[in-house]
C-alpha positions in Angstrom: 114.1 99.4 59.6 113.7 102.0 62.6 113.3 100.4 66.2 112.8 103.1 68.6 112.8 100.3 71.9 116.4 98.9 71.1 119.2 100.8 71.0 121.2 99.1 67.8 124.3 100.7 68.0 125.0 98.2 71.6 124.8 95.4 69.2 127.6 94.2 67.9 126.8 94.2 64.4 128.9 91.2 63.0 127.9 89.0 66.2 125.2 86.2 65.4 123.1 87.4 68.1 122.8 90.9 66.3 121.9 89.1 63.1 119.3 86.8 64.5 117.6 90.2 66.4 117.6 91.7 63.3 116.1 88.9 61.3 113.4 88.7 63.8 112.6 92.4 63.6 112.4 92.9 59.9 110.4 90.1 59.5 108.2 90.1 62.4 107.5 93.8 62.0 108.1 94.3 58.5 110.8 95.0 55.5 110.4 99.0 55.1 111.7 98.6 51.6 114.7 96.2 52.6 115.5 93.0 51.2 116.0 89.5 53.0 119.0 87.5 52.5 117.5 84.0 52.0 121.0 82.5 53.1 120.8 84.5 56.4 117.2 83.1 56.9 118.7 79.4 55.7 121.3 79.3 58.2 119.3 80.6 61.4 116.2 79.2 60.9 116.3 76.9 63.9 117.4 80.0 66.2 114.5 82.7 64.9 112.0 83.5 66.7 108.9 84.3 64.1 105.0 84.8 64.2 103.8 81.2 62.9 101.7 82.2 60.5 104.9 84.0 59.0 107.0 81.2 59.5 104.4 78.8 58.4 104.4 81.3 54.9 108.8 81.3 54.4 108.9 77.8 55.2 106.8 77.3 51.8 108.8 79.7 49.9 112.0 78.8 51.0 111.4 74.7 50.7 109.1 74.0 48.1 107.4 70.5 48.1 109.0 68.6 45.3 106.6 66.4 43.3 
């Protein structure tokens, strides 16, 4: 992922705000190749901040209705 408006090397890369900005960016803006760790999007759900629609699509896939 490149992001020219952020410098990343001020984030502290281990700290769960850096994680959560990072999240948001890759999947807001788009994967470039990378992969998503469905645990990381598990355990932050609550704090990410996503396009709805987007949101709305990973909620599906990562909680299937059960029937």
């Amino acid at each position: 992922m490149y992001n020219w408006s952020v410098n990343i090397g001020n984030l502290n890369k281990n700290t769960s705000r850096a994680i959560i900005w990072r999240l948001e960016q890759t999947i807001n803006f788009g994967l470039n190749g990378e992969k998503l760790s469905k645990n990381l999007v598990k355990r932050y759900w609550k704090k990410i901040n996503l396009d709805p629609s987007r949101k709305k699509l990973l909620q599906i896939l990562l909680w299937p209705r059960k029937s």
